[in-house]
N, C-alpha and C positions, 0 to 999 in steps of 0.2 A: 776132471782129468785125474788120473794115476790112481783112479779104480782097478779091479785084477776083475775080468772080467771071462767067459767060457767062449772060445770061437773054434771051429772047426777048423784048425792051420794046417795049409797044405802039408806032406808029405816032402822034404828037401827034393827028394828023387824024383815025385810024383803027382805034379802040379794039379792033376783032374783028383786024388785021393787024398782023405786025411784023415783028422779024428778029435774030436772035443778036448782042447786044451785050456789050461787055465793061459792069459795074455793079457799085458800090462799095456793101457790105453797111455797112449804118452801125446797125444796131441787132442787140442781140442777138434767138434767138428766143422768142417770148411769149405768152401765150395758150393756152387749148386745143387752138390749131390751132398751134402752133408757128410764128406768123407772125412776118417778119421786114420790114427795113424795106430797098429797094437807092437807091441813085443812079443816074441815067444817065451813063454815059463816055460821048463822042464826041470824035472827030476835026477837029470843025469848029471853028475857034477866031475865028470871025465875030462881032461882037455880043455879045463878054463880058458876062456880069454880074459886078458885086461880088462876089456869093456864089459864082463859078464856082471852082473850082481847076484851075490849068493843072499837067500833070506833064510835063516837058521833056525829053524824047528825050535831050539834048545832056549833062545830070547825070549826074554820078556814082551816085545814090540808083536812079535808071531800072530797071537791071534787074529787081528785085524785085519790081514792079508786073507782070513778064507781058504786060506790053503791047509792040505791036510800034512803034506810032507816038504823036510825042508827040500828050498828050490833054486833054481837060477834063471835068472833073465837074461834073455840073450837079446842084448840091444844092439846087436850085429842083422840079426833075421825079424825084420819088420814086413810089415803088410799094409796098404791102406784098403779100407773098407768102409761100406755105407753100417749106418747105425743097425737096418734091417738085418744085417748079417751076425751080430753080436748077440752074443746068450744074457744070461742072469748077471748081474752084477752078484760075486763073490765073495771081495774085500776089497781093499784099500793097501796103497802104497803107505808105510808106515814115513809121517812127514821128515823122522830122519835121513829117508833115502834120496831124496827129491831133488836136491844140492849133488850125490854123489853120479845118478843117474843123469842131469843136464852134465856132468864131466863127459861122461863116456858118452854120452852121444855126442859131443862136440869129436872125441877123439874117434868116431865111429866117420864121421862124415869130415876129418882132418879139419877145423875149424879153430885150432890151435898153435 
């Protein structure tokens, strides 16, 4: 779990189109079908939310995530998906984050 892994995430607008994104695995897999649960990464760091995580290019921790530019997880826009659908493993959730990410998903699904 809380690998940064490559999946194809839909389009907001355009559920049949998308485009290989980096996406942060936040749930183990479950079910019959082995589903699992991703976040969206991106790049654009416009119009934060609360629940967003920024990961900063400029840290020390950076590396390990795989990522080439700093980014944001948007643990508002989730997907579940079978494992068959997931790319390369990239990097890793650095273990600092791990604590701040179960916050915002609880405040993502009001569990607070």
């Amino acid at each position: 779990m809380y690998q940064i892994v490559k999946f194809i995430f839909p389009f907001a607008n355009d559920f049949d189109k998308g485009k290989p994104r980096p996406s942060l695995v936040i749930s183990p897999s479950f079910g019959k079908h082995q589903h699992t649960i991703l976040a969206y990464i991106t790049t654009d760091s416009t119009d934060l939310l609360d629940t967003d995580l920024l990961l900063d290019r400029s840290k020390p921790y950076f590396p390990v995530t795989g990522l080439h530019s700093s980014s944001v997880i948007k643990l508002h826009r989730l997907i579940t998906v079978t494992p068959s659908q997931i790319g390369e493993v990239m990097g890793i959730l650095p273990d600092e984050f791990i604590h701040e990410v179960k916050e915002k998903l609880m405040k993502v699904f009001q569990l607070q």
